[in-house]
PyMOL Python script that loads the backbone (N, CA, C, O; Angstrom):
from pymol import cmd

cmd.read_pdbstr("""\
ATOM      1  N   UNK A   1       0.830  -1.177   0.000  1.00  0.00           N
ATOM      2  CA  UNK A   1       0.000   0.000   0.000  1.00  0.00           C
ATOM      3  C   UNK A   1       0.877   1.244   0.000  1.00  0.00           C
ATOM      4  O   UNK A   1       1.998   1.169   0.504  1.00  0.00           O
ATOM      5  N   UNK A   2       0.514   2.193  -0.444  1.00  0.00           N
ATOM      6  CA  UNK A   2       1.262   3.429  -0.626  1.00  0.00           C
ATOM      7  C   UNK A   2       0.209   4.792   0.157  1.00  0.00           C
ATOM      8  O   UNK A   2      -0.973   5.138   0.135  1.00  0.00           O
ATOM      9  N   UNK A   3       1.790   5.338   0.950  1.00  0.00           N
ATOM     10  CA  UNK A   3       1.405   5.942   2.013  1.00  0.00           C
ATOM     11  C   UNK A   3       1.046   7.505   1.063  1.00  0.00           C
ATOM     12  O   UNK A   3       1.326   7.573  -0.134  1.00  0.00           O
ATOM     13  N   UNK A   4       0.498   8.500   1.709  1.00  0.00           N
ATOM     14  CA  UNK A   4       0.133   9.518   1.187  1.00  0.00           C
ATOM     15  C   UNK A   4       1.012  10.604   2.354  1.00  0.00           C
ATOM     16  O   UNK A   4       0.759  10.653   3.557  1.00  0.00           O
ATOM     17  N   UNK A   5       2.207  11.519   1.552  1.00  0.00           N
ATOM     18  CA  UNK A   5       3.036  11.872   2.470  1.00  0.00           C
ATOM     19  C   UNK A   5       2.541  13.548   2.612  1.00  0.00           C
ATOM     20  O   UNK A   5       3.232  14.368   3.217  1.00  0.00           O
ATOM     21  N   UNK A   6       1.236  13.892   1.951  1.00  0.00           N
ATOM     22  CA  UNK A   6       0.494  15.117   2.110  1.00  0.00           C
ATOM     23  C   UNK A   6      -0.285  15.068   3.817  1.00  0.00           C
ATOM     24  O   UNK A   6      -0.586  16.074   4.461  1.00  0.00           O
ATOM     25  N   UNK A   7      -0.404  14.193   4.093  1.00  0.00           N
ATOM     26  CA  UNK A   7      -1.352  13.957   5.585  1.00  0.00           C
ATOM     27  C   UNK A   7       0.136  13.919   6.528  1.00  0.00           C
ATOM     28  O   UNK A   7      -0.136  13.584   7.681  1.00  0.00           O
ATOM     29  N   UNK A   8       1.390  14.135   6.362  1.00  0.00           N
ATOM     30  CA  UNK A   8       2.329  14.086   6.719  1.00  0.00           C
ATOM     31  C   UNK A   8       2.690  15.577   7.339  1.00  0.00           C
ATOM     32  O   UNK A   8       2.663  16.028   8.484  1.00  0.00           O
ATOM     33  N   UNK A   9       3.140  16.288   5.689  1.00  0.00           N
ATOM     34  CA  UNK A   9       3.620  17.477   5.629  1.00  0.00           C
ATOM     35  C   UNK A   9       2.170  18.617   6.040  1.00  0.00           C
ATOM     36  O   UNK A   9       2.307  19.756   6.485  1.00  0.00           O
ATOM     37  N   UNK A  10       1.048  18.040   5.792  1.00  0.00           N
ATOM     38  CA  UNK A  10       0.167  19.507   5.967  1.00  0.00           C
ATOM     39  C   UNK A  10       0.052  19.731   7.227  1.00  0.00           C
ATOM     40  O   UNK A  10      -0.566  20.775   7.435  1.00  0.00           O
ATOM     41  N   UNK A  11       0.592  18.857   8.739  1.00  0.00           N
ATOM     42  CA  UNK A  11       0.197  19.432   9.916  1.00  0.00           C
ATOM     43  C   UNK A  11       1.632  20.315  10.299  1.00  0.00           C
ATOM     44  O   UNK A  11       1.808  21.188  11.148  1.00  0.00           O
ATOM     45  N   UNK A  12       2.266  19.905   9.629  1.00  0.00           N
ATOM     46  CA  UNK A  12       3.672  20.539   9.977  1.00  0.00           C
ATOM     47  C   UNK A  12       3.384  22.068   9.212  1.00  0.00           C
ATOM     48  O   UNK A  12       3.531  23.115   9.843  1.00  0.00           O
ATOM     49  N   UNK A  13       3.046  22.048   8.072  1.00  0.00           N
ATOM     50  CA  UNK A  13       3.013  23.392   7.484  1.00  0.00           C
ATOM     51  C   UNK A  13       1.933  24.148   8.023  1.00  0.00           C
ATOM     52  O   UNK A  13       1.906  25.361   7.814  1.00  0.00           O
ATOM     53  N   UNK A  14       0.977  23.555   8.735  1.00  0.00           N
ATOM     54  CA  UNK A  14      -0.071  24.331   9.689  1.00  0.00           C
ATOM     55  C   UNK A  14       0.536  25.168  10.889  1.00  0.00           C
ATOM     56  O   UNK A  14       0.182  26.285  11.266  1.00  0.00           O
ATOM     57  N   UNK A  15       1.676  24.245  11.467  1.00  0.00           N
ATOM     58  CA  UNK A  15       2.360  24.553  12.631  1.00  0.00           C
ATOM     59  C   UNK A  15       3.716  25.536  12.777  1.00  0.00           C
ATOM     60  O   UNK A  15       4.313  25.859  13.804  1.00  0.00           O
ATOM     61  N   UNK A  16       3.939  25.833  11.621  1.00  0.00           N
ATOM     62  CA  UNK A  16       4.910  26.390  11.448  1.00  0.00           C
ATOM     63  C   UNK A  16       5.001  27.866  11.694  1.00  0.00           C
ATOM     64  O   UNK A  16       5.911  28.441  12.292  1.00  0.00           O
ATOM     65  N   UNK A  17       3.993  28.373  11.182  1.00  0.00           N
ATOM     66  CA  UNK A  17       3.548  29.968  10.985  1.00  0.00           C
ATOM     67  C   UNK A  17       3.323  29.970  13.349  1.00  0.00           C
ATOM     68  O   UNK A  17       3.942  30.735  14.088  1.00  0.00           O
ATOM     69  N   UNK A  18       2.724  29.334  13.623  1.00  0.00           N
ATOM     70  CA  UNK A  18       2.468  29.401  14.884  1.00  0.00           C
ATOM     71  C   UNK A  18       3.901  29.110  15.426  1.00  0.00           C
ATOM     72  O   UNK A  18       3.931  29.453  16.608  1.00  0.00           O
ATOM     73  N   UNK A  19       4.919  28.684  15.077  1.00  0.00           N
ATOM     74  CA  UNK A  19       6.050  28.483  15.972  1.00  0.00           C
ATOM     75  C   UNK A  19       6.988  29.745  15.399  1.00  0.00           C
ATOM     76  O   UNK A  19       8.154  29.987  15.711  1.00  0.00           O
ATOM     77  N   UNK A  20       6.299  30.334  14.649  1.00  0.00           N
ATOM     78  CA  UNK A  20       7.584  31.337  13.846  1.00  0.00           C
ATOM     79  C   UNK A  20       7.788  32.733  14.765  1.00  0.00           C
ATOM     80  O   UNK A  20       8.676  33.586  14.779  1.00  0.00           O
ATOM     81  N   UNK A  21       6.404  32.536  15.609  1.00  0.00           N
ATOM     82  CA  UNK A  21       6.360  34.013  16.157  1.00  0.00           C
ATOM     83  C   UNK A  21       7.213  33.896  17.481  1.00  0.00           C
ATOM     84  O   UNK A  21       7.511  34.874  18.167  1.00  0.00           O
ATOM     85  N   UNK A  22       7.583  32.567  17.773  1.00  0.00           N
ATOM     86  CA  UNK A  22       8.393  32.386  18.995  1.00  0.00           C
ATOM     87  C   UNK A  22       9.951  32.802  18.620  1.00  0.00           C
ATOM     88  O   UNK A  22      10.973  32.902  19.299  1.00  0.00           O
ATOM     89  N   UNK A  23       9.702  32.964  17.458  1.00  0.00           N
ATOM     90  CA  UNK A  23      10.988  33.622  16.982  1.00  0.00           C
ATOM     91  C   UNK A  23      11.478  35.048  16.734  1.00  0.00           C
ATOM     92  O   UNK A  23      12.550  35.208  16.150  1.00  0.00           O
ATOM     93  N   UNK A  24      10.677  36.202  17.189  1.00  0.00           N
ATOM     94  CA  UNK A  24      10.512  36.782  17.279  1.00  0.00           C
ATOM     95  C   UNK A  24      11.529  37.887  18.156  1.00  0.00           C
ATOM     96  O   UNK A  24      11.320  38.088  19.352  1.00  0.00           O
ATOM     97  N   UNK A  25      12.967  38.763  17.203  1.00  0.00           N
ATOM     98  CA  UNK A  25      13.826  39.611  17.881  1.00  0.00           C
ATOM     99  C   UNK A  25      14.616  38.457  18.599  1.00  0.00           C
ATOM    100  O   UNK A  25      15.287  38.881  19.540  1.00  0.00           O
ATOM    101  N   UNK A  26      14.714  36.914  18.358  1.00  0.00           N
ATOM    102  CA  UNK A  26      15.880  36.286  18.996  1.00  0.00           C
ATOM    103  C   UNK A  26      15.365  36.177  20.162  1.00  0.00           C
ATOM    104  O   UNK A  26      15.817  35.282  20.877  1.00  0.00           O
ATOM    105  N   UNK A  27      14.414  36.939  20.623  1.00  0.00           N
ATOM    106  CA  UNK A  27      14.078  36.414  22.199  1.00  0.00           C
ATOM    107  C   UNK A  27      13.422  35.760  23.115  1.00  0.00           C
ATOM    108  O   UNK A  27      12.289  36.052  22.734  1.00  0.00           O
ATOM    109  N   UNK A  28      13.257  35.087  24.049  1.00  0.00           N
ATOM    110  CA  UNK A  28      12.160  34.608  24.658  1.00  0.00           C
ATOM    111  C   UNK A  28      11.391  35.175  24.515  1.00  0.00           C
ATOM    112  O   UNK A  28      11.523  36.338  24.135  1.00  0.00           O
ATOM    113  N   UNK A  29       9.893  34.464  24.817  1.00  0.00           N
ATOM    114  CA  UNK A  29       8.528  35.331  24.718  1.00  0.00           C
ATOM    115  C   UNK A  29       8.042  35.284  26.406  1.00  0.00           C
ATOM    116  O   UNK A  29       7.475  36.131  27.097  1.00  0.00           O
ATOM    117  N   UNK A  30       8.622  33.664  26.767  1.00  0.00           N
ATOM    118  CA  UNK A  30       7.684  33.624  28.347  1.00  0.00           C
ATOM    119  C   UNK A  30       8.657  33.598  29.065  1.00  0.00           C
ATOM    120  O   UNK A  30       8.333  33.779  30.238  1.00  0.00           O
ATOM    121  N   UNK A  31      10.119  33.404  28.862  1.00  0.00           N
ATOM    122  CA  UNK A  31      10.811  33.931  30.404  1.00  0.00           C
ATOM    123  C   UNK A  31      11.330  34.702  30.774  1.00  0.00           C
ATOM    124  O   UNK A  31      11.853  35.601  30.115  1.00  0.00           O
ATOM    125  N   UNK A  32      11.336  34.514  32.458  1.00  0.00           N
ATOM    126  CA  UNK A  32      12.163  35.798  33.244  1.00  0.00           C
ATOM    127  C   UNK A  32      13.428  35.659  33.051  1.00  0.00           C
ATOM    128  O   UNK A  32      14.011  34.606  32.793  1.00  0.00           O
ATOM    129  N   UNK A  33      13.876  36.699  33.167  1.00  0.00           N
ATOM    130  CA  UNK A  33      15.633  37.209  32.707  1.00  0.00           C
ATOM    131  C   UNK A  33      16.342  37.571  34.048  1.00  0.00           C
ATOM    132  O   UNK A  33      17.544  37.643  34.302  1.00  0.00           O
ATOM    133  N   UNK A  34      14.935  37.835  35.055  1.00  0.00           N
ATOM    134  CA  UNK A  34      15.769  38.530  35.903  1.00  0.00           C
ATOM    135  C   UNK A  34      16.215  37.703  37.241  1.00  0.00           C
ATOM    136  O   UNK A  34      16.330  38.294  38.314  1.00  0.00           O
ATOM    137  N   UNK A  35      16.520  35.966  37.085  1.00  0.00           N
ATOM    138  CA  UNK A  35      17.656  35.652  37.333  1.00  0.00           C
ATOM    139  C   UNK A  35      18.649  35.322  36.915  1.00  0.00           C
ATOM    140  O   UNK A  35      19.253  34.383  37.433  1.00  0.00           O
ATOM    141  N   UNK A  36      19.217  36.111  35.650  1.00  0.00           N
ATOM    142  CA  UNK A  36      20.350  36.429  35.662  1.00  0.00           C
ATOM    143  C   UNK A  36      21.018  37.569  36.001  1.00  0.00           C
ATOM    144  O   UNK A  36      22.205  37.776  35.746  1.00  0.00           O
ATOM    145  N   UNK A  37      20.139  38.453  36.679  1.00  0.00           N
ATOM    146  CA  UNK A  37      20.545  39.476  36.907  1.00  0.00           C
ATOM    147  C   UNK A  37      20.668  39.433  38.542  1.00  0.00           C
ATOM    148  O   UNK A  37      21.401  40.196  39.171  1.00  0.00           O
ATOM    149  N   UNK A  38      19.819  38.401  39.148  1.00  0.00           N
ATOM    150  CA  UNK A  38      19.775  38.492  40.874  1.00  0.00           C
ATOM    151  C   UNK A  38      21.562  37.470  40.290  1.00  0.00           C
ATOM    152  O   UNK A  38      22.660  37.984  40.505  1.00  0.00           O
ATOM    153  N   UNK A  39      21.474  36.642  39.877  1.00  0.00           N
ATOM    154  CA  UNK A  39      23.146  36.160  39.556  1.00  0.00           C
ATOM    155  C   UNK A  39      24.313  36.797  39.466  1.00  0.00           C
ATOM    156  O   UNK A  39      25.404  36.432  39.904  1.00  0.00           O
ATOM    157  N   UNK A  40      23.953  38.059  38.703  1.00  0.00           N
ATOM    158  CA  UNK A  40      25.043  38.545  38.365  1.00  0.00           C
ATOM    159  C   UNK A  40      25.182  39.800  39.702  1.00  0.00           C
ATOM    160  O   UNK A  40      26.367  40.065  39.907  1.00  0.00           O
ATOM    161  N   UNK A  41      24.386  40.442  40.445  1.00  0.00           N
ATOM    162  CA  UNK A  41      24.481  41.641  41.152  1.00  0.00           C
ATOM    163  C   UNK A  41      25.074  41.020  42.438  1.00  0.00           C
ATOM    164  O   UNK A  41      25.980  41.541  43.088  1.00  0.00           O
ATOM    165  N   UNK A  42      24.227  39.391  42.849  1.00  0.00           N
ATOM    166  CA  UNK A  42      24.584  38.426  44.243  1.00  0.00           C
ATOM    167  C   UNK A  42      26.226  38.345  44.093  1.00  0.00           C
ATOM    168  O   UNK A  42      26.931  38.872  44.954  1.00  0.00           O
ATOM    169  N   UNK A  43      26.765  37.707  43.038  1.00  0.00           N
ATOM    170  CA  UNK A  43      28.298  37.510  43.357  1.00  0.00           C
ATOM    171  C   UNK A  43      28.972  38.944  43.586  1.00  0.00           C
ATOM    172  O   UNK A  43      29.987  38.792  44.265  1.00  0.00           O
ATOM    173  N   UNK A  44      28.770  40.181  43.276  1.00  0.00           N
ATOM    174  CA  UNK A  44      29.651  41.348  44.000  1.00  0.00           C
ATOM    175  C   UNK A  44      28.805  42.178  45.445  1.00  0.00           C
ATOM    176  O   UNK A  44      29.216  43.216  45.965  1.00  0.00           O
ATOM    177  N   UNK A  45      27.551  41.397  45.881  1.00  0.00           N
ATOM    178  CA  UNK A  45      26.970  42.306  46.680  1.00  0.00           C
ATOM    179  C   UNK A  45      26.257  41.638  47.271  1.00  0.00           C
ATOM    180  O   UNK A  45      25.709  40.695  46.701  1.00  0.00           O
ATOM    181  N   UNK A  46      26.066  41.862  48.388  1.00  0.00           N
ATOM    182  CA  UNK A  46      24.830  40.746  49.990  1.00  0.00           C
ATOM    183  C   UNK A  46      23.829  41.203  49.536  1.00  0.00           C
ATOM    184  O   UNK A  46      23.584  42.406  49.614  1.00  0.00           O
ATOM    185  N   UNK A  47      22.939  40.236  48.893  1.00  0.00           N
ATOM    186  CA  UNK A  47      21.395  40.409  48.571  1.00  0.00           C
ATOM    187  C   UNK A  47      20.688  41.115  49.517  1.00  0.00           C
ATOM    188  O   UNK A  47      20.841  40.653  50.647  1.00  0.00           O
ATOM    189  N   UNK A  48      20.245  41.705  49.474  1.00  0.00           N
ATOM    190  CA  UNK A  48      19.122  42.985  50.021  1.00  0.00           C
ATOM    191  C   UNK A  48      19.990  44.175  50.504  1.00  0.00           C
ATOM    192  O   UNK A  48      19.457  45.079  51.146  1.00  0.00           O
ATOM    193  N   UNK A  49      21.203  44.197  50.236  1.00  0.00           N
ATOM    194  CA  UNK A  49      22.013  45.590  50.252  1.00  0.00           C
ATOM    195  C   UNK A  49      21.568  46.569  49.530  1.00  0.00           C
ATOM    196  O   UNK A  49      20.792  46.318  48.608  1.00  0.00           O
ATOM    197  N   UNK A  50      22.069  48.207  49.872  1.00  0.00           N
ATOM    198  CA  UNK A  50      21.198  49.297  49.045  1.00  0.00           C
ATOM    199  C   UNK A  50      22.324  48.759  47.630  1.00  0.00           C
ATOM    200  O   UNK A  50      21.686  48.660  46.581  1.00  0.00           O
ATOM    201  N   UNK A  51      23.701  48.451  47.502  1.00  0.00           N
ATOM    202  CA  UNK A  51      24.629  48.370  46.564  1.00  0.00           C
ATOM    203  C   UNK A  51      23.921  47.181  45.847  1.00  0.00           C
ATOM    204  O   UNK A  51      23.807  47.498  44.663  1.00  0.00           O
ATOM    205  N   UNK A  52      23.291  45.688  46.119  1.00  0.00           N
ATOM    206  CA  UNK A  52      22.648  45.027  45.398  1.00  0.00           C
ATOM    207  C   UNK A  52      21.328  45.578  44.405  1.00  0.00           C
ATOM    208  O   UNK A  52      21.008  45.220  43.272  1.00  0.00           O
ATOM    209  N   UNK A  53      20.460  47.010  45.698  1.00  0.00           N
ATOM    210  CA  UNK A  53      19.729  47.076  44.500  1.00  0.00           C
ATOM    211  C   UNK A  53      19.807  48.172  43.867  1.00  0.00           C
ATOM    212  O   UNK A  53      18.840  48.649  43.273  1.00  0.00           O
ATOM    213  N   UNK A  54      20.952  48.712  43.908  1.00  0.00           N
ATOM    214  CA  UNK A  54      21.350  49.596  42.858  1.00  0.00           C
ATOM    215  C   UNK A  54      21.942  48.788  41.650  1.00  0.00           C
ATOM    216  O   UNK A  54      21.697  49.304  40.559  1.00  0.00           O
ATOM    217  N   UNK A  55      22.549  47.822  41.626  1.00  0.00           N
ATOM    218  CA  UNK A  55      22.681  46.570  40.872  1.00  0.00           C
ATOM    219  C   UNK A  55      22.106  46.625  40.208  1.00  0.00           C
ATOM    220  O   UNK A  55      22.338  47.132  39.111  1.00  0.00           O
ATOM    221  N   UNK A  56      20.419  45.801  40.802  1.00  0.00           N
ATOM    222  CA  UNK A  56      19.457  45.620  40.055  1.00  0.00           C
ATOM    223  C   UNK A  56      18.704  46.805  39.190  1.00  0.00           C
ATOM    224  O   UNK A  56      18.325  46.630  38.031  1.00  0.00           O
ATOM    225  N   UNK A  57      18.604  47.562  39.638  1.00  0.00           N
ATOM    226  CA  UNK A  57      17.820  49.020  39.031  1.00  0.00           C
ATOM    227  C   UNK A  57      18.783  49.146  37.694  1.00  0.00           C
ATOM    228  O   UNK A  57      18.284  49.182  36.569  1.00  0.00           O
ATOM    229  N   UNK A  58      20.339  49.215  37.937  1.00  0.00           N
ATOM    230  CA  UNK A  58      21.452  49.857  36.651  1.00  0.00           C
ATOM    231  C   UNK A  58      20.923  48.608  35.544  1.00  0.00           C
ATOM    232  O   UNK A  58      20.396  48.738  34.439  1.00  0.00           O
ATOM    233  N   UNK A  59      21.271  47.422  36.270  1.00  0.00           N
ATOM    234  CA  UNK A  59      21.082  46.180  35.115  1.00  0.00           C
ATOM    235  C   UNK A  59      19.409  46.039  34.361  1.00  0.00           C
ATOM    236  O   UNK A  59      19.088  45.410  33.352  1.00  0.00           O
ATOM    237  N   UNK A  60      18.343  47.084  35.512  1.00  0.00           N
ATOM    238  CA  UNK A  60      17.156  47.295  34.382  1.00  0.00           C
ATOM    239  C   UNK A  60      17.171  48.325  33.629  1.00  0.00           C
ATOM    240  O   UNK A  60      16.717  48.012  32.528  1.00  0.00           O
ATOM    241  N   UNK A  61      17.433  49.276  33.671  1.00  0.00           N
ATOM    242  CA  UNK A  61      17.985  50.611  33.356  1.00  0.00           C
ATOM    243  C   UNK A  61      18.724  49.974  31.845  1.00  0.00           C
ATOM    244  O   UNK A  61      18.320  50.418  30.770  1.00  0.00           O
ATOM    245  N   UNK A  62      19.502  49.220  31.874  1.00  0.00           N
ATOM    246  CA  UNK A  62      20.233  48.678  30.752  1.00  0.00           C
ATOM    247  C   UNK A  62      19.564  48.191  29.566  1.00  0.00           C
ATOM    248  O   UNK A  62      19.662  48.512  28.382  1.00  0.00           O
ATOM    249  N   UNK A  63      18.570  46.983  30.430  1.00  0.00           N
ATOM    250  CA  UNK A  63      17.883  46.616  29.622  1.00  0.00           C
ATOM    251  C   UNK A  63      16.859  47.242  28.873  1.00  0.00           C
ATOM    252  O   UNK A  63      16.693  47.009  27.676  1.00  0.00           O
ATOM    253  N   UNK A  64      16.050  48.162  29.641  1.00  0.00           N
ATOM    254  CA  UNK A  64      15.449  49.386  29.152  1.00  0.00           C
ATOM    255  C   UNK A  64      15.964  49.907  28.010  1.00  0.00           C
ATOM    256  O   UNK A  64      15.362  50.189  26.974  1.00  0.00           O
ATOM    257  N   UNK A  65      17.134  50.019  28.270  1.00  0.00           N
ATOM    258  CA  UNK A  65      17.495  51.565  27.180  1.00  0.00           C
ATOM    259  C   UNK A  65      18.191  50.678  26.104  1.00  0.00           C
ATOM    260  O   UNK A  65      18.394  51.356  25.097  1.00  0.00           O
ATOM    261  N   UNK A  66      18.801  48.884  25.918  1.00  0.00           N
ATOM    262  CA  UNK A  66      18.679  48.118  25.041  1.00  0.00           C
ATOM    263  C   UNK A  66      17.496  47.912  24.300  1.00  0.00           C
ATOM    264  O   UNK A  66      17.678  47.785  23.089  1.00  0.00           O
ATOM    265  N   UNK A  67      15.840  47.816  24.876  1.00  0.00           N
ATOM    266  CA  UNK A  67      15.142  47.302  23.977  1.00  0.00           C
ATOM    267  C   UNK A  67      14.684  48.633  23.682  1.00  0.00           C
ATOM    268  O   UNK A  67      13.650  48.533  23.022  1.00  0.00           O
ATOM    269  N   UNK A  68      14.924  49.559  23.835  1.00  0.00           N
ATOM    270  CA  UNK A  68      14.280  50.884  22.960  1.00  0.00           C
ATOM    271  C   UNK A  68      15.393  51.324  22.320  1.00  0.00           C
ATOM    272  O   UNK A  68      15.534  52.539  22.463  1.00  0.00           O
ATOM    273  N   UNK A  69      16.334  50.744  21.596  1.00  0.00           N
ATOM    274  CA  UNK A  69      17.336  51.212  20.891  1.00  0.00           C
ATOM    275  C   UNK A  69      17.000  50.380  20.008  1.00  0.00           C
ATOM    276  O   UNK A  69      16.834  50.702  18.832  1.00  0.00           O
ATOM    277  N   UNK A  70      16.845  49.102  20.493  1.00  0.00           N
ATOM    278  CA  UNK A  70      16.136  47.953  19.408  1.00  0.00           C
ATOM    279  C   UNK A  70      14.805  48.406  18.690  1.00  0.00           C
ATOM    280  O   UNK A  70      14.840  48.448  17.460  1.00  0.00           O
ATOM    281  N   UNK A  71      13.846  48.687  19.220  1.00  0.00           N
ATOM    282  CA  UNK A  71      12.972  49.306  18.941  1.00  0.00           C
ATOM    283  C   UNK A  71      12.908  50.247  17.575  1.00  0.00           C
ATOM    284  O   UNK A  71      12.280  50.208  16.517  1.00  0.00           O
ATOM    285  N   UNK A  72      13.725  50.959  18.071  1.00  0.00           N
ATOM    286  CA  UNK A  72      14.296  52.560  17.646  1.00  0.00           C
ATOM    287  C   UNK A  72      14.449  52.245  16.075  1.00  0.00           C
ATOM    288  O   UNK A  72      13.952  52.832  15.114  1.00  0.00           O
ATOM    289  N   UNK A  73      15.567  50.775  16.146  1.00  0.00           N
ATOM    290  CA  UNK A  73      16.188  50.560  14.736  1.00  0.00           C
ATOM    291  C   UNK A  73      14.991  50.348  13.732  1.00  0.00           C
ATOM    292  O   UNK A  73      14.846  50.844  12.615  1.00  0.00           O
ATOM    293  N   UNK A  74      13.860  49.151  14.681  1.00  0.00           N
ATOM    294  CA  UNK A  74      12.777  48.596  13.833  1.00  0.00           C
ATOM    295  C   UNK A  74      12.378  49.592  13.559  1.00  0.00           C
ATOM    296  O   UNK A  74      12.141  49.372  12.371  1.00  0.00           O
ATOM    297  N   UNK A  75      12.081  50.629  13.725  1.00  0.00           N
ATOM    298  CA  UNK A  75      10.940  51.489  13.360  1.00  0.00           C
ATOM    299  C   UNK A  75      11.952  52.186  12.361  1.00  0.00           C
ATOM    300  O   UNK A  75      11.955  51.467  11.362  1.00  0.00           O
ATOM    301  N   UNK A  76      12.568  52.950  12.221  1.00  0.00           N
ATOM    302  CA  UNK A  76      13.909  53.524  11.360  1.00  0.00           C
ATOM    303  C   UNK A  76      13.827  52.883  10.494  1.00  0.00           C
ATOM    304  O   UNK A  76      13.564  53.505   9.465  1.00  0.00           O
ATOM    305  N   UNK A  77      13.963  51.537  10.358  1.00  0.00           N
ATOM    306  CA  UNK A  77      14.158  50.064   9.142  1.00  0.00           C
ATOM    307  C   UNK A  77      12.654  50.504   8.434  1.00  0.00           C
ATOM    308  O   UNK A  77      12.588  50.800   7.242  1.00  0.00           O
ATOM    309  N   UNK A  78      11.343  50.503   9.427  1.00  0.00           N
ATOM    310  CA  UNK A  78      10.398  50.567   8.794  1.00  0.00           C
ATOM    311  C   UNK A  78       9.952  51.318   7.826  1.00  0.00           C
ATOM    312  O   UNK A  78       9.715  50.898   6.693  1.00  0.00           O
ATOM    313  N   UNK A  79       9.737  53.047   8.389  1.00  0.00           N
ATOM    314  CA  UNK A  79      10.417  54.520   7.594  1.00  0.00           C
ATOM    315  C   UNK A  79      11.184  54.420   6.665  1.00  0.00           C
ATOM    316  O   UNK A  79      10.722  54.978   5.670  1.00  0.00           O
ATOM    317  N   UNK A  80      12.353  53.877   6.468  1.00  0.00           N
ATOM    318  CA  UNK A  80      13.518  53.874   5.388  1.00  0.00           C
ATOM    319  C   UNK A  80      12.545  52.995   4.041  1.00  0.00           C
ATOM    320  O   UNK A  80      12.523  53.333   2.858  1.00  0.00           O
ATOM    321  N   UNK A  81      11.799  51.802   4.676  1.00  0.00           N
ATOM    322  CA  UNK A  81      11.561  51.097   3.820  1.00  0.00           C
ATOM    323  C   UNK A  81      10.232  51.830   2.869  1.00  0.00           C
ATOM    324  O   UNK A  81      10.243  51.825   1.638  1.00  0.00           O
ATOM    325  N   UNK A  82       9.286  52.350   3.575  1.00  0.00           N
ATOM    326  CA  UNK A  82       8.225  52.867   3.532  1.00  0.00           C
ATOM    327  C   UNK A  82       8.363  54.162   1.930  1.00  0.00           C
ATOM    328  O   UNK A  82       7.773  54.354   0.866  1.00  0.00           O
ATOM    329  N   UNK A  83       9.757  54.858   2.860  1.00  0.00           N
ATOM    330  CA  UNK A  83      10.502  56.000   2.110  1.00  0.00           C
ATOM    331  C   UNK A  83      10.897  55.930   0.947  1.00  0.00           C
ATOM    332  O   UNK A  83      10.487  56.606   0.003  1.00  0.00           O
ATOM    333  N   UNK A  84      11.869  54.961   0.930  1.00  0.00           N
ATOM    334  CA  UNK A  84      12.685  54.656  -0.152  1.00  0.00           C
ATOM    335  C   UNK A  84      12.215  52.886  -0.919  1.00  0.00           C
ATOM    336  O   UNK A  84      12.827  51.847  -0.671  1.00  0.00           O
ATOM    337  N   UNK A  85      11.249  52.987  -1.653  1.00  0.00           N
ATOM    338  CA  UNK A  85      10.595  51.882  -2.282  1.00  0.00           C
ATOM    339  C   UNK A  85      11.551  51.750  -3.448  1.00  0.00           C
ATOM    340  O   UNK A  85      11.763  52.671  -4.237  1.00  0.00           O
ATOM    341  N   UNK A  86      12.138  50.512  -3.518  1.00  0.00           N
ATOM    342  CA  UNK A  86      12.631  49.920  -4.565  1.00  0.00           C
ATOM    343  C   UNK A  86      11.885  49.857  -5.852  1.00  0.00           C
ATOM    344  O   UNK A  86      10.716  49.633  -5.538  1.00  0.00           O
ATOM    345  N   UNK A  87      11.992  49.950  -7.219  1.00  0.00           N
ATOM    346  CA  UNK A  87      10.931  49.236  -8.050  1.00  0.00           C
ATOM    347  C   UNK A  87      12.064  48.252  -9.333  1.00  0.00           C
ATOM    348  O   UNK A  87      12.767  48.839 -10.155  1.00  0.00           O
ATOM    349  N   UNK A  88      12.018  47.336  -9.259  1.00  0.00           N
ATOM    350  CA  UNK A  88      13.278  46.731 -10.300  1.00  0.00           C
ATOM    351  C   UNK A  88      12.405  46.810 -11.102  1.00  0.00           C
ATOM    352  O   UNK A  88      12.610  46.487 -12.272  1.00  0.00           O
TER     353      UNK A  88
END
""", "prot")
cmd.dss("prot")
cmd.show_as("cartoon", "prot")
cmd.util.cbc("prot")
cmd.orient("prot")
């Protein structure tokens, strides 16, 4: 008997578009980050010190002003594209 390899490939090509958005900027969608940051502030500073959570605040502060630079580019990329339309 001969298998039919369309009942194969069509749940995968259903599933794909739904796994693509997890791809999304390289980054997680559902986890916390911020133990790597209680990681990284704990080895130079005694957890619940004012110097630990100044730690923590600089290392959000960071991240902050990383994803709105990221941001910044997408939207710039978007404008440029919007602007300057190719036509071959």
């Amino acid at each position: 008997m001969r298998r039919n390899p369309a009942k194969r490939i069509l749940p995968l090509l259903l599933l794909a578009p739904l796994l693509a958005g997890c791809l999304e900027r390289g980054q997680p969608t559902m986890a916390d980050t911020g133990g790597d940051d209680d990681a990284f502030c704990a080895r130079s500073h005694a957890a619940g010190s004012p110097d630990y959570v100044n730690c923590r605040k600089d290392r959000d502060v960071q991240r902050a002003n990383a994803n709105s630079r990221i941001d910044k580019r997408q939207r710039n990329l978007g404008e440029y594209m919007l602007n300057n339309p190719t036509r071959p």
